[in-house]
C-alpha positions, -999 to 999 in steps of 0.1 A, spaced: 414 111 -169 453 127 -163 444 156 -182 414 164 -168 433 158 -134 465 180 -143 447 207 -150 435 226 -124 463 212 -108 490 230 -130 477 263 -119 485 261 -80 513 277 -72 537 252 -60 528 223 -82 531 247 -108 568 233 -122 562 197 -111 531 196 -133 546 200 -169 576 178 -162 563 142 -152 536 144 -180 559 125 -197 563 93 -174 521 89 -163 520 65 -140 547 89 -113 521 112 -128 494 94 -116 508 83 -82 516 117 -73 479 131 -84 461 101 -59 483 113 -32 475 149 -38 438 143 -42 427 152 -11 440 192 -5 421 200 -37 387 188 -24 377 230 -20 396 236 -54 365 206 -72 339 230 -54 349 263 -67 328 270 -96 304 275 -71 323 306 -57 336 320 -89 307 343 -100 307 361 -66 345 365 -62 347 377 -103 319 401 -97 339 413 -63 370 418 -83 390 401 -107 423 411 -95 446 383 -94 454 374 -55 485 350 -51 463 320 -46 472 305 -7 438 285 2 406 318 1 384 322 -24 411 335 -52 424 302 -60 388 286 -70 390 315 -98 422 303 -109 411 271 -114 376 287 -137 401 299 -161 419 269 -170 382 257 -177 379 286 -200 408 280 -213 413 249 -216 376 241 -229 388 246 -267 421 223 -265 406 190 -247 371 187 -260 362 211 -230 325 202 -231 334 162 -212 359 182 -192 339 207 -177 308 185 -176 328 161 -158 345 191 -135 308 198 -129 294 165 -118 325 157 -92 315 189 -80 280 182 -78 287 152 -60 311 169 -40 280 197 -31 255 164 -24 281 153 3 288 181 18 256 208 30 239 174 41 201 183 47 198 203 15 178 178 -8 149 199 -25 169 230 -30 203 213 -34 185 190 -61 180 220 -86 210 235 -77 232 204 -86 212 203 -123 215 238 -124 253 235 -126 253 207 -145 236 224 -172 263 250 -166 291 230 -177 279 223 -208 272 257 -220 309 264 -208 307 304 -209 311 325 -177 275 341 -185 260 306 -181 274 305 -151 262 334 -135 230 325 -142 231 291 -125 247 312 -101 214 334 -101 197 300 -99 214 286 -71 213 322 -50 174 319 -57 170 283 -44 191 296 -14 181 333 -5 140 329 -12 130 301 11 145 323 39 122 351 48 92 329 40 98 301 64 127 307 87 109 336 110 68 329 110 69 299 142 78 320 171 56 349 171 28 336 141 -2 330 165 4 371 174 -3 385 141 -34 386 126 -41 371 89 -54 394 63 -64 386 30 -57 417 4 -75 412 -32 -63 434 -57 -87 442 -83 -91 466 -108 -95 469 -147 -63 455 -171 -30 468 -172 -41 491 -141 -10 476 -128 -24 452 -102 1 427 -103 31 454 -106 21 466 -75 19 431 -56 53 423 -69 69 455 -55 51 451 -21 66 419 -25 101 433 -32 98 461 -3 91 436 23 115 415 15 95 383 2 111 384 -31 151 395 -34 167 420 -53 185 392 -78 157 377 -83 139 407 -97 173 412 -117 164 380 -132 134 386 -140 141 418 -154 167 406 -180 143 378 -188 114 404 -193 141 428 -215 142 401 -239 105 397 -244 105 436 -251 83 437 -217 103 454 -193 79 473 -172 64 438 -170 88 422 -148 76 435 -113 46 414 -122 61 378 -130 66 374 -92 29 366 -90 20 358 -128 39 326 -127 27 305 -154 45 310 -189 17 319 -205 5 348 -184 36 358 -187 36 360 -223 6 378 -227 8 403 -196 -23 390 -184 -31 376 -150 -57 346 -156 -51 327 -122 -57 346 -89 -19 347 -83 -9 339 -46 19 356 -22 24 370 12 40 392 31 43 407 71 42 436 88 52 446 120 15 436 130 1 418 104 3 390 80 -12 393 45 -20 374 19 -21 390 -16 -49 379 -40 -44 389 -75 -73 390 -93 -71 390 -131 -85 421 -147 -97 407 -179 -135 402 -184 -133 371 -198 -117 358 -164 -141 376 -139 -149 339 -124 -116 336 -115 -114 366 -98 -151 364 -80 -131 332 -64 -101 355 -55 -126 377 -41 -147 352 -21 -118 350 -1 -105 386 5 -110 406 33 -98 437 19 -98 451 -16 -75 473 -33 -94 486 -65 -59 501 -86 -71 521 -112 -47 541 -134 -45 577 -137 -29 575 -172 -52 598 -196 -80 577 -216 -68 547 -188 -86 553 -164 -118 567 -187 -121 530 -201 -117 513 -170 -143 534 -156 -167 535 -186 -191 510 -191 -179 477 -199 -147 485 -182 -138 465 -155 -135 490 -129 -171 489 -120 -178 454 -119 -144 445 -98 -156 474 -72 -194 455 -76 -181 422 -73 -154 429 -42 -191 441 -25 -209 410 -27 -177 392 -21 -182 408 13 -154 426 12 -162 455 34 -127 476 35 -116 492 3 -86 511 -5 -86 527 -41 -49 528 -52 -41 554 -83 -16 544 -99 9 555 -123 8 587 -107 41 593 -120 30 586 -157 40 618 -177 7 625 -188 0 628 -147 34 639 -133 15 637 -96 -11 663 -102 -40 666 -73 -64 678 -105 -60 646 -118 -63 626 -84 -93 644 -78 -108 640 -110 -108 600 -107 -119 600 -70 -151 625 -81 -155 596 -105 -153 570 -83 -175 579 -53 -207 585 -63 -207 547 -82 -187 532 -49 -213 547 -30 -241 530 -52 -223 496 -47 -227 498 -11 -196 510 1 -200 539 30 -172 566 16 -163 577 52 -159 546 64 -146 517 40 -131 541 14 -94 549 16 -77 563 -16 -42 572 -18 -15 574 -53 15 555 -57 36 543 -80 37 505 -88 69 505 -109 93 528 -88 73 518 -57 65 555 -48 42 557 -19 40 520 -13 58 521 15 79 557 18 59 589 14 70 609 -16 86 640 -27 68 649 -59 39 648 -35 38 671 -11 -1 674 -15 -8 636 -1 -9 635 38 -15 599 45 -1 571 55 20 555 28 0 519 16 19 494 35 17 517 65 -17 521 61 -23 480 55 -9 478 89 -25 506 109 -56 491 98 -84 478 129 -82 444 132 -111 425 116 -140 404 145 -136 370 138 -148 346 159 -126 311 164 -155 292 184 -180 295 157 -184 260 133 -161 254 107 -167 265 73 -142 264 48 -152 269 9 -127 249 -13 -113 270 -40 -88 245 -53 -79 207 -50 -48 186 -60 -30 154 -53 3 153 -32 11 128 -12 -32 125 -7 -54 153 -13 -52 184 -7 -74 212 -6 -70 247 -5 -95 277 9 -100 303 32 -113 292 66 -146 316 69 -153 304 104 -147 281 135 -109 265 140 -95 235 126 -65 217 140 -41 185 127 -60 152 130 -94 166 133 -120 150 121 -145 172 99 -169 164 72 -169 171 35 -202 185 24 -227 181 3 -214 145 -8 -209 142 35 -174 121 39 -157 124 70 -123 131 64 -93 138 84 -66 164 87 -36 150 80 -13 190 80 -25 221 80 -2 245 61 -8 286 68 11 301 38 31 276 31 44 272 65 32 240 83 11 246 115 -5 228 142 -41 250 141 -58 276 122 -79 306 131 -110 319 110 -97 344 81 -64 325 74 -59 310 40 -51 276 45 -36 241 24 -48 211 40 -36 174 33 -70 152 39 -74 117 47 -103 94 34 -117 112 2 -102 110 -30 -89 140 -50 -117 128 -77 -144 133 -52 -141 169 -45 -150 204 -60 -147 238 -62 -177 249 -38 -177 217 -15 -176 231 20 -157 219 55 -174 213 80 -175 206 119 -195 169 122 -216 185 151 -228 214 129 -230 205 91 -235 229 66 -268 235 48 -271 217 14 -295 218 -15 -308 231 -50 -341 256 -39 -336 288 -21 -351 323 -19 -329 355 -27 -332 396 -21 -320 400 -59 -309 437 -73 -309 435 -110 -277 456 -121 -276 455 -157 -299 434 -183 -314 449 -216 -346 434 -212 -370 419 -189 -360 389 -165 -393 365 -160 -397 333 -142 -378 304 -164 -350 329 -165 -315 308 -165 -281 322 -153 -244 313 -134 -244 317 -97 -215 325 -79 -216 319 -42 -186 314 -21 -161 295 -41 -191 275 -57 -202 280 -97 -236 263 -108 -260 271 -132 -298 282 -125 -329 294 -131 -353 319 -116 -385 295 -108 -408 323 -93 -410 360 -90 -420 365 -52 -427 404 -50 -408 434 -56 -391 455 -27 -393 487 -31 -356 500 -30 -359 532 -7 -388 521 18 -380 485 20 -417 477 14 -426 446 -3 -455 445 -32 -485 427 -26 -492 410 -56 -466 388 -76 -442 409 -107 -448 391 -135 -415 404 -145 -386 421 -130 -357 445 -154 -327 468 -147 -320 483 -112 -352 466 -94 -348 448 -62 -373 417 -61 -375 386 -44 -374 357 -61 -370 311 -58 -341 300 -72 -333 263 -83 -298 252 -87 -291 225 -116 -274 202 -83 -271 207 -46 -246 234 -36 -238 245 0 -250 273 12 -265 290 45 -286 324 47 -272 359 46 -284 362 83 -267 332 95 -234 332 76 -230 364 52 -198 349 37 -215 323 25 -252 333 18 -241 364 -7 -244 354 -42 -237 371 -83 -257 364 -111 -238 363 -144 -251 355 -177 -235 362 -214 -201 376 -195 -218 402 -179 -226 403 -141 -267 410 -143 -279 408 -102 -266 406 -70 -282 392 -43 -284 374 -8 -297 341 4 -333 347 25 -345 312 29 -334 272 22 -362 259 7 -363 222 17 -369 194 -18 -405 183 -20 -399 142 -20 
């Protein structure tokens, strides 16, 4: 107890000759330490200081009451750590300082929590490093929250919510890209990318660590591969997005069909590195199916990124640029997408950020906007806020109650409203509505939404259950008929035919009951008599039975929700929209 007292107390200044002398006689010793408890409340709290004031300078200030004397008292930690079994000293240094940090910022609970085990942790690794990385730690739980919450309230019902999907084939660099928008607006700081960085270093992954701001989980961190649809967002002066990214990797194309479902906007990043962007294109690449896919998502905008533009095997060149956009029309304009309309392409840079948000040098050739400008010069999207709700659950978890998370397609919900969970029809409630993470009283169509629901357990919901508005329920069932394009299948497709629909944010299995009659693709005209069979790039019409009820409404009514993908054997095989509910024969 005396010795962990005297010594930060032997380095002030004017104690400095008293110290040493009474440590013969303790109790005077101890007397005079309870009196002088009280002026060295600041000197408890200064590890907290320390990095920032070492990294300043280390210049040794007479210690009078700033900054200086906290650093003082880090070195007798230092050095006394090997004399008095320095881990129990610091620790215990570290947990009157905790205390002393739980007593004094007040309202900090969440962040102040991690901050106070943080430094805890510190103590008992003892070296100055360890502490900077707390410090690291502590700056994070500080600095990040800021931009994220502290600014949206006052002028959040002005801008208008866009949801950005980026797609693409792997390693194009989508998720490089989100993390340095991320880091150019401001949503992520520069020390936590510092972090990151180091941490990425030691996996031998450094051009990596732009990514981790959206690949969160360990593993896809490990393997460089996004398997979630990572989440983030981030303003402009006009608008407020929401980045989607999509995992590249065929064997998670579900995952990114649900990213899509709930884009408005997709940014297909290929790579312009030689032989990259050949096998992204090529078939069984993933360049192709993402551009397909993002279509019948009904995503009608897309901007085509090329990245790694700066690659040496690229160096900027327009021959190059050109050479993937002659590519990438023609098969774009196949997919449906109009190349003077919804076609924007434009290089960058994702790992030194070129043309992301400031035009660049090497590139005199480019005219355009740079992307983020571009993002926000866009028109804004027709959505219409008195329409019924409709909101496709792409996720559910407990909290506190459920809660479910989706893109609101349609209508406007609001806190305590009451709405109905279809196809299993509970009425629940809206308990909070949270836009991004930041809590909110109402929400407009297009806005990607967490809500915390009253009467329905977590148990009873999933993926593909829709919200509705009681006065207007969605339509459910298991028989409907479908405009179907067959994309790519080896052989014939007959009726009895089975495959994986993706609709919405809704997966379920089944099969092709009738062949209806072909359409032919330039004319439009239907065949009189029924196909016995339909194979690759015919457009028939066809009865579909799901394996159990799903939600869903015709392509005429609600195009978000009556567009559909076939997929069978990992490979997307037809796309198609929803003509007519068939209602169950009882």
């Amino acid at each position: 107890m005396d010795s962990r007292d005297t010594a930060p107390d032997s380095w002030e200044q004017e104690e400095d000759a008293e110290a040493p002398a009474p440590a013969a006689e303790l109790p005077a010793a101890f007397a005079a330490l309870n009196v002088n408890a009280k002026p060295f409340v600041p000197n408890v709290n200064a590890p907290v200081f320390v990095p920032s004031f070492l990294q300043a300078s280390s210049a040794g200030i007479p210690a009078s009451d700033g900054p200086p004397e906290p650093a003082a008292s880090m070195e007798v930690t230092d050095t006394a750590a090997p004399v008095e079994n320095g881990n129990t000293e610091a620790d215990m240094a570290a947990e009157e300082e905790t205390w002393e940090q739980k007593e004094e910022p007040g309202g900090g609970e969440g962040g102040g929590g991690q901050e106070e085990l943080g430094t805890e942790g510190g103590g008992e690794e003892g070296g100055a490093a360890g502490r900077e990385d707390e410090e690291m730690m502590e700056e994070e739980e500080e600095e990040i929250p800021l931009p994220k919450v502290a600014p949206p309230p006052p002028d959040a019902p002005k801008k208008e919510h866009v949801n950005v999907v980026f797609i693409g084939h792997v390693d194009a660099g989508k998720s490089t890209i989100g993390g340095q928008i991320m880091y150019l607006t401001g949503m992520v700081d520069k020390r936590t990318l510092e972090k990151y960085e180091r941490e990425a270093k030691e996996k031998n992954r450094e051009t990596w660590y732009l990514s981790w701001a959206l690949d969160t989980n360990q593993e896809e961190r490990d393997k460089g591969k996004t398997v979630e649809v990572g989440r983030a967002y981030f303003e402009t002066e006009k608008k407020h997005f929401t980045i989607l990214d999509a995992p590249g990797h065929k064997s998670f194309v579900p995952n990114m069909i649900g990213g899509a479902s709930q884009a408005d906007l997709a940014v297909l990043v290929i790579s312009a590195r030689k032989g990259e962007f050949e096998t992204g294109f090529e078939k069984g690449g993933q360049t192709r199916e993402h551009a397909m896919l993002a279509k019948t998502a009904g995503v009608k905008h897309l901007i085509v990124l090329v990245n790694k533009m700066d690659d040496p095997t690229v160096n900027w060149s327009l021959e190059r640029y050109e050479e993937c956009k002659e590519k990438l029309v023609p098969f774009l304009k196949k997919v449906g997408f109009n190349p003077k309309k919804d076609i924007h392409f434009m290089p960058c840079s994702g790992l030194t950020g070129a043309n992301l948000k400031d035009p660049v040098p090497e590139c005199p050739w480019y005219t355009g906007l740079p992307f983020i400008s571009h993002l926000d010069s866009l028109p804004n999207f027709n959505r219409s806020s008195d329409g019924p709700v409709r909101l496709p659950i792409v996720d559910k978890y407990k909290d506190m109650g459920t809660v479910i998370l989706g893109k609101l397609e349609s209508g406007s919900i609001s806190k305590a409203q009451q709405l109905v969970m279809m196809p299993n029809r509970h009425t629940v409630e809206v308990l909070s509505l949270l836009s991004d993470d930041v809590e909110t009283d109402d929400a407009g169509p297009g806005e990607n939404l967490k809500l915390r629901l009253k009467g329905i357990e977590e148990e009873e919901i999933l993926p593909g259950f829709i919200l509705c508005s009681p006065d207007n329920l969605c339509h459910s069932g298991r028989t409907f008929d479908a405009q179907i394009v067959i994309i790519e299948h080896k052989s014939i497709i007959c009726p009895g035919y089975n495959a994986v629909l993706h609709i919405h944010t809704c997966i379920e299995e089944v099969q092709i009951t009738a062949l209806i009659c072909l359409v032919d693709k330039k004319t439009g005209e239907k065949s009189k008599t029924r196909p016995r069979f339909v194979k690759q790039d015919q457009v028939c019409i066809a009865r579909l039975r799901a394996a159990g009820v799903i939600c869903l409404e015709t392509f005429k009514d609600f195009p978000q929700m009556g567009r559909f993908t076939l997929r069978d054997e990992g490979k997307t095989i037809a796309i198609g929209k929803v003509l007519k509910l068939v209602p169950e024969k009882d």
